[in-house]
C-alpha positions in Angstrom: -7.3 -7.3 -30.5 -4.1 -8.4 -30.2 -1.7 -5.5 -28.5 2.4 -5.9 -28.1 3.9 -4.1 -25.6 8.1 -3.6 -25.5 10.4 -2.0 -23.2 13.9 -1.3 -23.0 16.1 0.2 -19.7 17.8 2.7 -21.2 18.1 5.2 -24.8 20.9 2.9 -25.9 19.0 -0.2 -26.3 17.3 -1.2 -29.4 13.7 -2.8 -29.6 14.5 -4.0 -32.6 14.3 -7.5 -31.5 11.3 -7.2 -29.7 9.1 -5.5 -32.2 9.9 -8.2 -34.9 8.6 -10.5 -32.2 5.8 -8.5 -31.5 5.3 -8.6 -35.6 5.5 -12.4 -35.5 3.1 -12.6 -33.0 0.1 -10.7 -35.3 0.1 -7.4 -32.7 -2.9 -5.3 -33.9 -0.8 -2.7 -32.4 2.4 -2.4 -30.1 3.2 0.5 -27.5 6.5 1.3 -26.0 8.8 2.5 -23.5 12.1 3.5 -22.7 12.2 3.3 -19.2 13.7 1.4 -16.4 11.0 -1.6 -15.3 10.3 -0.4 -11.7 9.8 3.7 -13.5 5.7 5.0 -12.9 6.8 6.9 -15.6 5.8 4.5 -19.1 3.1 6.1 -20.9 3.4 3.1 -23.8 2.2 0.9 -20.9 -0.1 3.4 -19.7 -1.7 4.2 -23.3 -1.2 -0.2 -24.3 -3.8 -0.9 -20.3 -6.1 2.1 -21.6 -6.6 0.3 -24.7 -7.4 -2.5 -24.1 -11.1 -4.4 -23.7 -12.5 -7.8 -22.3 -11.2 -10.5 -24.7 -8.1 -9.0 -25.7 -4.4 -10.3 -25.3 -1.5 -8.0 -24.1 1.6 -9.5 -25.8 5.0 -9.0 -24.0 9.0 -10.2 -24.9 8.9 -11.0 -21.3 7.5 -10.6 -18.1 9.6 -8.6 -17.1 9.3 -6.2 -19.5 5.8 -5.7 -17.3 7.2 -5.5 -14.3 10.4 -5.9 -12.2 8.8 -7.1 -9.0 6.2 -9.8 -7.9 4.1 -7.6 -6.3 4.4 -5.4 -10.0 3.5 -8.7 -11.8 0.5 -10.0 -9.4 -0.8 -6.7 -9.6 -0.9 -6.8 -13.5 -2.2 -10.2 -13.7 -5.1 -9.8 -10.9 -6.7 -6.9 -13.7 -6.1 -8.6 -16.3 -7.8 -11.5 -14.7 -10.5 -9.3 -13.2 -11.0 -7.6 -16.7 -10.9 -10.7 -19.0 -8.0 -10.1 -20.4 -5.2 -12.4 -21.4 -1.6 -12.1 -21.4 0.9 -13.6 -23.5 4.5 -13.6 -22.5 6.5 -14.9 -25.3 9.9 -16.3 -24.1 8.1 -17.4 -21.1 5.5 -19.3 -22.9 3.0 -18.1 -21.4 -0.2 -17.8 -23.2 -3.8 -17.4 -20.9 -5.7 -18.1 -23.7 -4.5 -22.1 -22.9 -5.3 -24.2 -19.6 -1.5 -24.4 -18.7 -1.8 -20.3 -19.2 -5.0 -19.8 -17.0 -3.5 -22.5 -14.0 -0.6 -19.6 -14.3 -3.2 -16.6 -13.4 -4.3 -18.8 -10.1 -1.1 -19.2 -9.0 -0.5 -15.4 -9.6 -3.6 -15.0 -7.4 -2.7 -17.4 -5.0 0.8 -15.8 -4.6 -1.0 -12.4 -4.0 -3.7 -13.9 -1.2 -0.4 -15.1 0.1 0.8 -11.9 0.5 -1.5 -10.0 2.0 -2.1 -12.8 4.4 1.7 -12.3 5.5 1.2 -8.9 5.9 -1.5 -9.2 7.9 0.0 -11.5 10.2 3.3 -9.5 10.4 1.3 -6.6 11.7 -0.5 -8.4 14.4 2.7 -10.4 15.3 4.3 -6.8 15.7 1.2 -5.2 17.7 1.4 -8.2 19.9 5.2 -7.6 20.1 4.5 -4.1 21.3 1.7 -5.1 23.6 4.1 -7.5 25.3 6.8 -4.4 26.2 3.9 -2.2 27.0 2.9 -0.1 24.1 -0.4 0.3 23.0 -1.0 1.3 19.3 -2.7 4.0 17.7 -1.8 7.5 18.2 0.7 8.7 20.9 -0.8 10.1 24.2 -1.5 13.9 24.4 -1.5 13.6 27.7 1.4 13.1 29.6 2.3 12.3 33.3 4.1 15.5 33.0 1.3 17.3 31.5 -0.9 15.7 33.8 1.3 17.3 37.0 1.1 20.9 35.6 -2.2 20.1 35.1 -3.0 19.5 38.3 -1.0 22.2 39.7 -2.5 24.8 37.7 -6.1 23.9 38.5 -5.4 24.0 42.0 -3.9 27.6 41.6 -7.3 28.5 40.2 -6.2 28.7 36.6 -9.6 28.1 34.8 -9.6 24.5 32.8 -9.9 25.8 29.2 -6.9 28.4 29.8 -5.2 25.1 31.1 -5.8 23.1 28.1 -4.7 26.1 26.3 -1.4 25.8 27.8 -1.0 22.1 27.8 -2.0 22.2 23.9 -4.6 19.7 24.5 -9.0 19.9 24.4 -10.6 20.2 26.9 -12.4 17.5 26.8 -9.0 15.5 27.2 -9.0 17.7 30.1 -11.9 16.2 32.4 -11.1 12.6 30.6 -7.5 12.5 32.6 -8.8 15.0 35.8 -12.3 13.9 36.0 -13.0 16.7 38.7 -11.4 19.6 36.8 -14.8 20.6 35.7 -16.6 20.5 39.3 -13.6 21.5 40.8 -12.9 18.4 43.1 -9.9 17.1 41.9 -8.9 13.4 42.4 -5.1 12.8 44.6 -2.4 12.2 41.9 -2.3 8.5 43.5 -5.9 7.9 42.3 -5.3 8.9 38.6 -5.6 6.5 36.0 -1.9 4.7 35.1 -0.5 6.9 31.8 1.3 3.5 30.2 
């Protein structure tokens, strides 16, 4: 099957145009939207992707009547790849039903490998940033060198250790992890606790 899809930004705009190109093109059927490009909100798109099978065209005015972005487009393309679909774009002259169309899916795929790879790299340039000014990722440190003080304080006072987790808000077993001796007692001199960077 052949299925158009059309899109306009706003009520005022006409798909006039579009739908006579869909026509031309020999769309088994053609969904619609009024919607802005980048809106989750187009059930014509949403109802034209349902419908369609392995083998079957998607016919668009243009790509960016798919999507406004890119990412949008890669995204789109990568199914329609993975699901043996083609896609026709026709002021674009795109067709994926023709070599020239098909070397235009691999570069959509190359473009989205790309991508992630960048990403990837950002985040472990940034990690590697932080690492550098002495941050540590993951989540932030219940324990603090001020929690760690009361702490200390507290247990040497003769509070018991899970009404001093209690207070601190933190488990107990965080507890005996940053004041190994809070269970047995024997506490270890602040100087020979663990550094809290």
């Amino acid at each position: 099957m052949i299925i158009g899809y059309v899109r306009v930004s706003s009520q005022e705009q006409n798909l006039d145009l579009q739908l006579e190109a869909m026509r031309q093109a020999g769309c088994d059927k053609v969904y619609e939207d009024k919607a802005s490009g980048v809106s989750r909100d187009r059930p014509g798109l949403h109802l034209a992707l349902e419908v369609l099978r392995e083998g079957d065209t998607l016919v668009v005015w243009k790509l960016d009547r798919l999507g406004r972005t890119v990412k949008q487009l890669v995204s789109f393309v990568t199914w329609f790849e993975e699901n043996g679909i083609h896609l026709r774009s026709l002021t674009d002259a795109i067709d994926t039903t023709t070599p020239s169309g098909r070397f235009f899916f691999h570069i959509m795929a190359s473009l989205s490998q790309m991508e992630r790879e960048l990403l990837l790299e950002r985040t472990r340039a940034g990690l590697n940033a932080a690492r550098v000014r002495g941050r540590l990722g993951g989540r932030k440190r219940k324990m603090t060198e001020q929690k760690l003080r009361s702490a200390q304080k507290l247990l040497a006072a003769g509070t018991p250790p899970k009404e001093v987790a209690n207070h601190l808000g933190i488990s107990i077993p965080t507890l005996y992890r940053w004041l190994p001796g809070a269970a047995s007692g024997s506490l270890a001199k602040p100087s020979e606790m663990t550094n809290l960077t």
